[in-house]
Structures are given as structure tokens and as C-alpha cells.
C-alpha positions in Angstrom: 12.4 -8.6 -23.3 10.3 -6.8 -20.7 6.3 -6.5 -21.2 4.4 -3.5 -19.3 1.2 -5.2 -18.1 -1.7 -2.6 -17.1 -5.0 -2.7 -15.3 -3.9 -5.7 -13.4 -6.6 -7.1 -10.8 -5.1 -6.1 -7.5 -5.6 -9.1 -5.9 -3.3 -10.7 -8.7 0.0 -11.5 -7.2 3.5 -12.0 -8.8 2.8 -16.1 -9.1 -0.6 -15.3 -11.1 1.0 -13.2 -13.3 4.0 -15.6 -14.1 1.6 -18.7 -15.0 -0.7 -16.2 -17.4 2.4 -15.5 -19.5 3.9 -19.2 -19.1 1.2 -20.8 -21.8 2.8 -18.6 -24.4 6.8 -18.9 -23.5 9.3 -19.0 -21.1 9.2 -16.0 -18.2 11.9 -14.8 -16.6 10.6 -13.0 -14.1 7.1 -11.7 -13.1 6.3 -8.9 -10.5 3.4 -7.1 -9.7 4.5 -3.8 -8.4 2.8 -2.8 -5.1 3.1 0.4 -2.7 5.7 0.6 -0.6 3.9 1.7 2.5 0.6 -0.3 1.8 1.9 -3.4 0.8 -1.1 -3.5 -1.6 -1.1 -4.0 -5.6 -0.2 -0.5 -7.8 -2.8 -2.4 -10.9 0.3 -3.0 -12.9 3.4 -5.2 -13.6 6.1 -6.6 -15.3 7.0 -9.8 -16.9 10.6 -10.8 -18.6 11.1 -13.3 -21.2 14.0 -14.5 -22.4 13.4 -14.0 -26.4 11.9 -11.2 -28.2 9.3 -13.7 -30.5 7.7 -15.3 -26.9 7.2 -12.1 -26.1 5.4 -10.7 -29.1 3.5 -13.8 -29.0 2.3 -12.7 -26.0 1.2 -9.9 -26.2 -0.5 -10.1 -29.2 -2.3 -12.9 -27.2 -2.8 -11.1 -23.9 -3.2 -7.7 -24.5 -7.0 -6.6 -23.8 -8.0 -10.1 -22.8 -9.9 -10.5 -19.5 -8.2 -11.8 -16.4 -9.7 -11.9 -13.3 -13.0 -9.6 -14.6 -10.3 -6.9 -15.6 -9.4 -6.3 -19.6 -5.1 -6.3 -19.5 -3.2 -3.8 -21.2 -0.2 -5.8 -22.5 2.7 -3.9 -24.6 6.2 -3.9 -24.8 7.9 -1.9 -21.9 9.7 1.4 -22.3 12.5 2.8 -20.9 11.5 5.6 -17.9 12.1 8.5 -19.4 15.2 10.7 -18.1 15.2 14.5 -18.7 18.2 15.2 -17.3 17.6 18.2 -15.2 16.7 17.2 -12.1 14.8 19.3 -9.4 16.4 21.6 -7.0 19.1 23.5 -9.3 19.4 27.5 -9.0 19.6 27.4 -12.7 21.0 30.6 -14.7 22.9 33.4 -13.0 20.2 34.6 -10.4 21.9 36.3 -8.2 21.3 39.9 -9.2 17.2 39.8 -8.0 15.8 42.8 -10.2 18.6 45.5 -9.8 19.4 45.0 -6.1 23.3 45.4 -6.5 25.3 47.5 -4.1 28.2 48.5 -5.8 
């Protein structure tokens, strides 16, 4: 199961992140997502653990504690949402541009 944790101290790294979680289950994986350009922490990450109670567990026991001076924001992660459309399309018949036809 995958766990959205928010309001990460940016100097927290991906090995920080894993050994919170590890006192209440097994993780996965643990990454702290960072700029691409900048190389520096985004404040959030994401931890995997392998069954849906460890994870529950731990977020009822992380979420809003402190770490590092900062209060965590610990919840299950959601899916990023996908609308479907997409930027860039012409959309609709548009090709008529307020009466302009030459017939």
C-alpha cells in the first residue's frame, strides 16, 4: 500500500524516511521526491509497505506527529487524477471563425 507523506523537513532524505516508518512494519520502498533541476527536497514523499494493516498502523501512528521540528501529514495515497482531455486539442468544429465562409 502506498502512504502520501506531507510537510516533510527538507533536509529529510529517502533513508530518514524509511527508518521512521520501519518501527511500525515492513517498508518497501521510501522516497522523498525532490526537483528535478535543484536537486533539493519538494517537502513530501512516499513510502510502500507490503500489507494494507502495517500501513494503517502507521499512519494512525505518524500522521501529525513531529519529525525533525515539522508536524507530518501522513494518509493513504491517491491515485493522480486523469481527466482525460489533455491540452492542446482544437476541440469542436472551429473552423468557420464567426461567419468568415467564402462560398
Amino acid at each position: 500500500m502506498d502512504i502520501y507523506v506531507g510537510n516533510l523537513p527538507y533536509q529529510a532524505g529517502d533513508q530518514q524516511l524509511k527508518e521512521l516508518f520501519e518501527k511500525h512494519g515492513t517498508v518497501t520502498s521510501a522516497r522523498v521526491i525532490v526537483d528535478k533541476f535543484s536537486g533539493e527536497s519538494k517537502g513530501f514523499g512516499f513510502v510502500e509497505m507490503p500489507t494494507k494493516d502495517e500501513a494503517i498502523n502507521a499512519i494512525k501512528a505518524l500522521n501529525e506527529q513531529d519529525f525533525m521540528g515539522r508536524k507530518l501529514r501522513v494518509n493513504e495515497s491517491q491515485p493522480k487524477p486523469r481527466d482525460g482531455g489533455g491540452r492542446g486539442g482544437r476541440g469542436g468544429d472551429r473552423g468557420d471563425r464567426g461567419g468568415n465562409r467564402r462560398w
